[in-house]
C-alpha positions in Angstrom: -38.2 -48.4 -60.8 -37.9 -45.1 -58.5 -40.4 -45.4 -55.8 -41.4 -42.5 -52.8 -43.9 -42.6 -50.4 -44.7 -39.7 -47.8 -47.5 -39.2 -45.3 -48.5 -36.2 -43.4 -51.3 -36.1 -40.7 -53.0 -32.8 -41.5 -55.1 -30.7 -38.5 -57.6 -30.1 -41.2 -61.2 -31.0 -41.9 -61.4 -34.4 -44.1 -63.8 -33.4 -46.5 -61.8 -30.4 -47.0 -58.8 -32.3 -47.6 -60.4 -34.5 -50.2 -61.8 -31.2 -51.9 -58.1 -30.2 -51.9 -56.6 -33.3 -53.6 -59.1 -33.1 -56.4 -58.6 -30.2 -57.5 -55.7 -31.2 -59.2 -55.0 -26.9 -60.1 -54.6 -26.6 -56.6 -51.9 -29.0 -56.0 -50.3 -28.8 -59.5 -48.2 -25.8 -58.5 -46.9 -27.2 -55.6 -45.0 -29.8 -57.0 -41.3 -28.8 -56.9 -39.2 -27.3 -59.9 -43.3 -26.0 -60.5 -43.0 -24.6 -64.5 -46.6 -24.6 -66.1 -49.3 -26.8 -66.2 -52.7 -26.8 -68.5 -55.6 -29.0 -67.6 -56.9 -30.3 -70.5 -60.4 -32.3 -68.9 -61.5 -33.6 -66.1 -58.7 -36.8 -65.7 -56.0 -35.0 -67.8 -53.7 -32.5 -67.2 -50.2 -31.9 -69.0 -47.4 -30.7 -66.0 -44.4 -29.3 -66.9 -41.6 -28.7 -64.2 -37.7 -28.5 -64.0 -36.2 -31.3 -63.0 -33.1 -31.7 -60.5 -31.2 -34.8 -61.7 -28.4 -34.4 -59.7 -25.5 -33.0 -62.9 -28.4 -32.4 -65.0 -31.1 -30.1 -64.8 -33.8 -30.0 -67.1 -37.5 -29.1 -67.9 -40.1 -32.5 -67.8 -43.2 -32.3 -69.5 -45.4 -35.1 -68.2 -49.3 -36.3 -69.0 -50.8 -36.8 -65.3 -54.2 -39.5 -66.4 -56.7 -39.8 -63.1 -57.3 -43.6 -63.7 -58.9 -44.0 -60.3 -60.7 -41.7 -58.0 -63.0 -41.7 -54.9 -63.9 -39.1 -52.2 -60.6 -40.0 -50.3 -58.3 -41.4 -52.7 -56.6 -40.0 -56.1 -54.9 -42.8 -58.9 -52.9 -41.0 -61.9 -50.8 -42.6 -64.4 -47.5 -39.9 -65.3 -46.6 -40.3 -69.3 -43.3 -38.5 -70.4 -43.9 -36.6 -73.3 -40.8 -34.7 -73.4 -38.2 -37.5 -72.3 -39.8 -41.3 -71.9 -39.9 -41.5 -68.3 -43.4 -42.8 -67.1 -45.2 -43.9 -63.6 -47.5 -43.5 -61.4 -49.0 -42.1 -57.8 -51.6 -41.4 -55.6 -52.8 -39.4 -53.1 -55.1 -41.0 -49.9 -56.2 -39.4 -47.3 -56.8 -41.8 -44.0 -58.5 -40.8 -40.9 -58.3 -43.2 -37.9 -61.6 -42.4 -35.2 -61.1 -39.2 -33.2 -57.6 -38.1 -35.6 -56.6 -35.4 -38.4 -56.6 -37.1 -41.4 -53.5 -38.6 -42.6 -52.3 -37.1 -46.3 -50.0 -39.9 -47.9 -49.0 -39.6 -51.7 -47.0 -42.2 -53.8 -44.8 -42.0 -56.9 -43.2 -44.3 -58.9 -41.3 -43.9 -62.0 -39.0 -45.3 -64.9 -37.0 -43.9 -67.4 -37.0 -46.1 -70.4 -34.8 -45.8 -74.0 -31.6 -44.8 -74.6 -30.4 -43.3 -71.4 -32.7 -45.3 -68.9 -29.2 -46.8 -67.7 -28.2 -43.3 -66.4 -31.4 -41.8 -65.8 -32.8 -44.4 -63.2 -30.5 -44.1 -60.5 -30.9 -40.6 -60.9 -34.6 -40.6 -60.1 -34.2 -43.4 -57.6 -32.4 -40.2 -55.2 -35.0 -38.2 -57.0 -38.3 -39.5 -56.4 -38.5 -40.0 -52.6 -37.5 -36.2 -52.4 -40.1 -34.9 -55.2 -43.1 -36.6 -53.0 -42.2 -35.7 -49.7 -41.5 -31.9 -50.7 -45.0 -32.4 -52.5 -47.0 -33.7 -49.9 -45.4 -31.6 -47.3 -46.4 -28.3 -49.6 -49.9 -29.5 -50.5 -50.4 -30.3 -46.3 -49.4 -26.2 -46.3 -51.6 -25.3 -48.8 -55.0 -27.4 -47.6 -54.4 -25.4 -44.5 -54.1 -22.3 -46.2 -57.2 -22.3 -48.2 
C-alpha cells in the first residue's frame, strides 16, 4: 500500500484555513495532473486527473467520499472508477499556542486486479510526490484567497 504524508505550517488565519480545506472546489484543482472534477453533494465529488506512473501516463478518474469531518480535520475515502486503485487521506490542520497552523494531508492507496503487481510500486514513488505537490499548492492557494 502507497502511503505519503506532508505538512506545511501556513502564516494564515486558522479558521480561514479550515474554510479552505472544506471547500473541497477550492483544493480540487490543485491536485497535480488537475483534469476535471464535478461535485456531485456535499461528501462526494468525482476527480479526474492525469496520472504520471513513471512509463505510463494516464487519465484517473476517482470518487473522493468525506467519511469524516470537523472544523480542522477532513477524512475521504478515494474509489477508482476508471482503473481499481482505491485509498484514502486527510487533511488536518494543527495549531500549537502562539503558531501558524500546521496544514498536513495524507494519502494512501492500492491498486488491486490484474496489474496491481506493476501498478503498486509505481504509486509507492508516486504517492509521497502527489501529496506533497498538493499540500504545498493548496498552502499557496489559502494564502491567495
Amino acid at each position: 500500500m502507497a502511503t505519503g504524508q506532508y505538512s506545511k505550517v501556513i502564516n494564515i488565519q486558522k479558521n480561514k484555513l479550515e474554510g479552505f480545506i472544506h471547500n473541497k472546489e477550492q483544493w480540487a484543482v490543485l491536485i497535480p495532473g488537475y483534469l476535471h472534477h464535478e461535485l456531485l453533494n456535499e461528501d462526494d465529488m468525482i476527480w479526474v486527473f492525469q496520472g504520471d506512473f513513471g512509463i505510463i501516463q494516464k487519465a484517473v478518474k476517482v470518487k473522493l467520499k468525506v467519511n469524516n469531518s470537523d472544523a480542522h480535520q477532513i477524512q475521504f475515502d478515494l474509489v477508482g472508477l476508471s482503473d481499481p486503485i482505491n485509498g484514502n487521506g486527510s487533511f488536518e490542520i494543527i495549531q500549537n499556542q502562539n503558531e501558524s497552523p500546521q496544514l498536513t494531508g495524507n494519502l494512501t492507496m492500492k491498486a488491486s486486479g490484474f496489474l496491481a503487481g506493476m501498478m503498486n510500486p509505481v504509486l509507492d514513488n508516486f504517492v509521497p510526490g502527489l501529496i506533497e505537490q498538493l499540500v504545498e499548492a493548496m498552502a499557496i492557494q489559502a494564502l491567495q484567497d
